[in-house]
N, C-alpha and C positions, 0 to 999 in steps of 0.2 A: 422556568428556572433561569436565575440571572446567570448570564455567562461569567461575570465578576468570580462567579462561585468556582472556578476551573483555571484559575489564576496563580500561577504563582512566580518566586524568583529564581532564574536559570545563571551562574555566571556564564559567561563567553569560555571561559576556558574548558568547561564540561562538555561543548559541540564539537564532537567528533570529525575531524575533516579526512581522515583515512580509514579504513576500516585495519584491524588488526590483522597480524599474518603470523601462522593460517589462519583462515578464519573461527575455525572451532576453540580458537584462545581465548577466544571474548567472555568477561566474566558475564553472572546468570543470579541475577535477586530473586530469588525463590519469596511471592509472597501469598502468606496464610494468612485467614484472617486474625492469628493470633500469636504468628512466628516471623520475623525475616530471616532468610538464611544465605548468608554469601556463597556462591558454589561459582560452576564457570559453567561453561555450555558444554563443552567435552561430559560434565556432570551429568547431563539428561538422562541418560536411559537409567542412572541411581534413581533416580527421580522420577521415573513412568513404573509404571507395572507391566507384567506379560497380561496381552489381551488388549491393552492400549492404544488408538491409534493417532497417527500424527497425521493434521491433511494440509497437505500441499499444494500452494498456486502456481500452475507451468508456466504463467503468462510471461511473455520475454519482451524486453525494452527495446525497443525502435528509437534511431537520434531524430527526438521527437521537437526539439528546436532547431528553426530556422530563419536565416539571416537573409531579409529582399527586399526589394524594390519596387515603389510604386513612382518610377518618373526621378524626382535627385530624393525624394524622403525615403528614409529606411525606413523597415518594417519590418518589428520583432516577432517572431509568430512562436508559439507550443501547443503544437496540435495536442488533443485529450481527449478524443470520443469520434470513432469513426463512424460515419451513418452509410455511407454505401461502398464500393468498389475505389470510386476514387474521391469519394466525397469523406472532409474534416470538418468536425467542432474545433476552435483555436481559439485561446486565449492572445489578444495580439495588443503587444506595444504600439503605442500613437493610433491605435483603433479607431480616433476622429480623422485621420488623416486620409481613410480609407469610407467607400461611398459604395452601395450596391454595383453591380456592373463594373467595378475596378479590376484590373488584373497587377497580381502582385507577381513582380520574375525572381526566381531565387536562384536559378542557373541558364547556362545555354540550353537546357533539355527540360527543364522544369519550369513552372510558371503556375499562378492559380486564378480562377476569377472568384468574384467577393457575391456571393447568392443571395445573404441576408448578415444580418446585424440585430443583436442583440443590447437592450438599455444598460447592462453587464458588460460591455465591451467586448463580449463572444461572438465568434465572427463564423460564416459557413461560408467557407472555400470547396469549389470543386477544381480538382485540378488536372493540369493535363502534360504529357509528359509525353520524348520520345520514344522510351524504352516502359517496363511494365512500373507503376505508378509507387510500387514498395520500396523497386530498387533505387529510383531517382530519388527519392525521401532520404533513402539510407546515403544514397552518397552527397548527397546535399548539406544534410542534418547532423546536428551534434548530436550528446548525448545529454538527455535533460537533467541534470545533478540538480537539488531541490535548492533554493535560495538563498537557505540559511550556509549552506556550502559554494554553491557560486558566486555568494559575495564576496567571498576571503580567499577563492584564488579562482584559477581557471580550470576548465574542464581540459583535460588530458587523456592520452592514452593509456594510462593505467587504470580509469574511470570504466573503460571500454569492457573491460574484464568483474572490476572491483564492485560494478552495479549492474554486475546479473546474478543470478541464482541460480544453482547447481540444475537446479528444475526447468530450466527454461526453454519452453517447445515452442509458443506459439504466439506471434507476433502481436503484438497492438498494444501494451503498455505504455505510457509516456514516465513510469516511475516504477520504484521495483519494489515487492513484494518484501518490506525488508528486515524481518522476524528471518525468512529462510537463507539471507548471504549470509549466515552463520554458521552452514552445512556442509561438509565435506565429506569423501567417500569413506572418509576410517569413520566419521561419525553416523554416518546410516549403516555401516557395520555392524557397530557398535548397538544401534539400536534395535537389527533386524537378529542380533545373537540374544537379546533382552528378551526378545516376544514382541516387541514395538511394529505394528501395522502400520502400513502408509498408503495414504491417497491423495490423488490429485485432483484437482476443479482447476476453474480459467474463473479469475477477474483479470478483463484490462485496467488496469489500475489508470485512472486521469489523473491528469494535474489539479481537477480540482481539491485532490487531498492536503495539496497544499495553502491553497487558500486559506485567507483570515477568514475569522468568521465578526464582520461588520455588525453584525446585532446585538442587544445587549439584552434577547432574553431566547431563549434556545427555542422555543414558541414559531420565531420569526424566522429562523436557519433554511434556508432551501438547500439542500443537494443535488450537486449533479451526478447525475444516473451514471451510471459503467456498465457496461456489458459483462455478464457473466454467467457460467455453463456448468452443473454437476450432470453426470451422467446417470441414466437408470441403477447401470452395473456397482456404481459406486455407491448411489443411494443405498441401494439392497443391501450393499456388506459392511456398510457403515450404520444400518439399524440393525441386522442383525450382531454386532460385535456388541455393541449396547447392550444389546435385550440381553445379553451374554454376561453384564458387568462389566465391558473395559468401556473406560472413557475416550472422547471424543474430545482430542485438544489442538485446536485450529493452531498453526504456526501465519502468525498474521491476524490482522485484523481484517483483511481482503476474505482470505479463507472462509473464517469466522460470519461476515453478510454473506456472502454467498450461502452459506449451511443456514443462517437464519431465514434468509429470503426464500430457500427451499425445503422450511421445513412448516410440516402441517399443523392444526391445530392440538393433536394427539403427541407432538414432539417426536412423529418419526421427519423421515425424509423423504421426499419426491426429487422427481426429475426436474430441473431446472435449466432456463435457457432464456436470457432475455435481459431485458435492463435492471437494473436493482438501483434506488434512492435509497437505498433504509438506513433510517436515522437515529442510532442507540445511545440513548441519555438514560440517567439514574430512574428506577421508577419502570424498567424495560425487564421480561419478564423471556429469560432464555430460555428456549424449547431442546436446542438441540446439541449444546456443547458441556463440556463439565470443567474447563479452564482454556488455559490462552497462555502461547509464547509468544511475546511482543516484544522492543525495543521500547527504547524511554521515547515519550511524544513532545508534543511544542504546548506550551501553557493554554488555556483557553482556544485549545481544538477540537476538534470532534473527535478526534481518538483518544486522547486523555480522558471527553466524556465517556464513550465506549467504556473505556477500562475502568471508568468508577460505578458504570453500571454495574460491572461485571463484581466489582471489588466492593464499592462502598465509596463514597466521593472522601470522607473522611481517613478510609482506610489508606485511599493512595495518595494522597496528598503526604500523610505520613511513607508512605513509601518510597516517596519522589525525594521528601528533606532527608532521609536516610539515605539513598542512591545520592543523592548531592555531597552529602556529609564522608561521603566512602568516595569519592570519586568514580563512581561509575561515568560513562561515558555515555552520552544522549545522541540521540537522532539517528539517521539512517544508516551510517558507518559508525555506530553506537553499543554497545552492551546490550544485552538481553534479560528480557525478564519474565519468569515463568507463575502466573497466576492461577494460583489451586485455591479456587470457592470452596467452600463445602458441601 
């Protein structure tokens, strides 16, 4: 499938660089395959039934770029995929300037060496530190705001709060799960007074979500893997609600691979724990969800495909020129958008 096909025109002014406040003000394009409907997020639980459930990713963002040294060259690093205790995948700026056996310093107590090198410019750093390996990261590291926002201003403290997620327990994201910054406690109120079920899984979300995709036929795409966890307990009561008739609507598209990657051929659910690539373009045949709250995506990405799998390529492309047309707001401190297939 040509990636051409997942293309379309965004103005600059539609990229969201703040998230709304509170966050449950953000409007919500309800799309059918044969309605759009303006509502706002506050709106959801009109819009779920009792027996419904919403599943949630805990993963929580670590400031997962860092600024250092190899010698007078700087070295941009965004770690995106932990492999061991103190070992990182890193996407790294001037990545030729760096050679196996390098040690890169990022502070007095932190430093990494360079283990291998990838043709992709992906680098494996282990690193070593005087104190325990998370905390040195954290006080070293920013917070990694996604490109199309760090290029129109700078990362701040008010970032620190505005890119996490109400849900957030468990360390290793370099990027935030960001269908659920739109949640607040009046609004899980709100939907636990509805009948609306909720459950949690873990994607660490990497940076490579936000990669371009270089190829020009989806054929060619590689994915980098992410780590991600659904539990037995949660299996079990998210196939039993099913068998029940309420639907199963991933907040995120994180959510959403994880529930695919752990689901059987039969479209229940199993226990999951491990890496997930999975790659959903048009033509992908869902086992396990019956819709999706998402955010608006970047034109010819892999999550705009996701959602045309979900939706129809034609459907949301139409869905996109009407979000345009209405002013909704795009990308990760963006508007919401709630997608009921049939």
């Amino acid at each position: 499938m040509r990636v051409d096909d997942f293309d379309f025109d965004l103005p600059e002014e539609r990229i969201a660089l703040r998230p709304v406040v509170p966050r449950d003000a953000a409007k919500m394009l309800v799309v059918r395959p044969d309605a759009f409907e303006d509502r706002g997020v506050r709106d959801l639980p009109a819009c779920l039934a009792p027996g419904d459930t919403l599943v949630f990713n805990d993963t929580r963002v670590i400031p997962a770029q860092l600024a250092g040294r190899r010698g007078e060259a700087g070295i941009g690093v965004t770690l995106h995929k932990r492999e061991a205790q103190d070992e990182w995948l890193a996407f790294v700026r001037n990545a030729r300037r760096l050679r196996i056996g390098d040690r890169v310093v990022f502070s007095a107590t932190l430093c990494a060496d360079v283990l291998a090198k990838s043709e992709g410019g992906e680098v494996h750093f282990r690193f070593l530190s005087d104190g325990p390996v998370e905390a040195e990261i954290a006080a070293a590291g920013t917070m990694p705001l996604p490109p199309y926002i760090a290029s129109k201003r700078p990362t701040d403290a008010r970032d620190a709060d505005d890119y996490q997620t109400m849900f957030a327990r468990r360390d290793g994201a370099v990027a935030a799960p960001t269908a659920s910054l739109h949640f607040t406690d009046t609004l899980m109120a709100d939907l636990k007074a509805r009948g609306v079920h909720v459950e949690t899984l873990t994607l660490h979300v990497g940076a490579g979500t936000f990669l371009p995709v270089k190829v020009d036929d989806t054929e060619d795409h590689k994915m980098h893997s992410e780590w991600g966890e659904l539990s037995a307990a949660a299996a079990a009561r998210l196939n039993e609600r099913r068998a029940r008739g309420g639907r199963i609507i991933p907040a995120g598209t994180t959510s959403l691979r994880v529930l695919e990657s752990a689901a059987r051929e039969d479209g229940t659910l199993a226990a999951f724990c491990g890496d997930t690539d999975i790659f959903i373009t048009p033509g992908y045949r869902f086992r396990t969800i019956d819709g999706l709250l998402t955010n608006f995506h970047l034109p010819r990405s892999t999550l705009f495909m996701l959602v045309s799998a979900l939706m129809g390529k034609t459907r949301m492309h139409a869905a996109y020129a009407y979000a345009i047309r209405n002013k909704y707001r795009f990308y990760s401190y963006g508007d919401a958008s709630l997608l009921l297939p049939n």
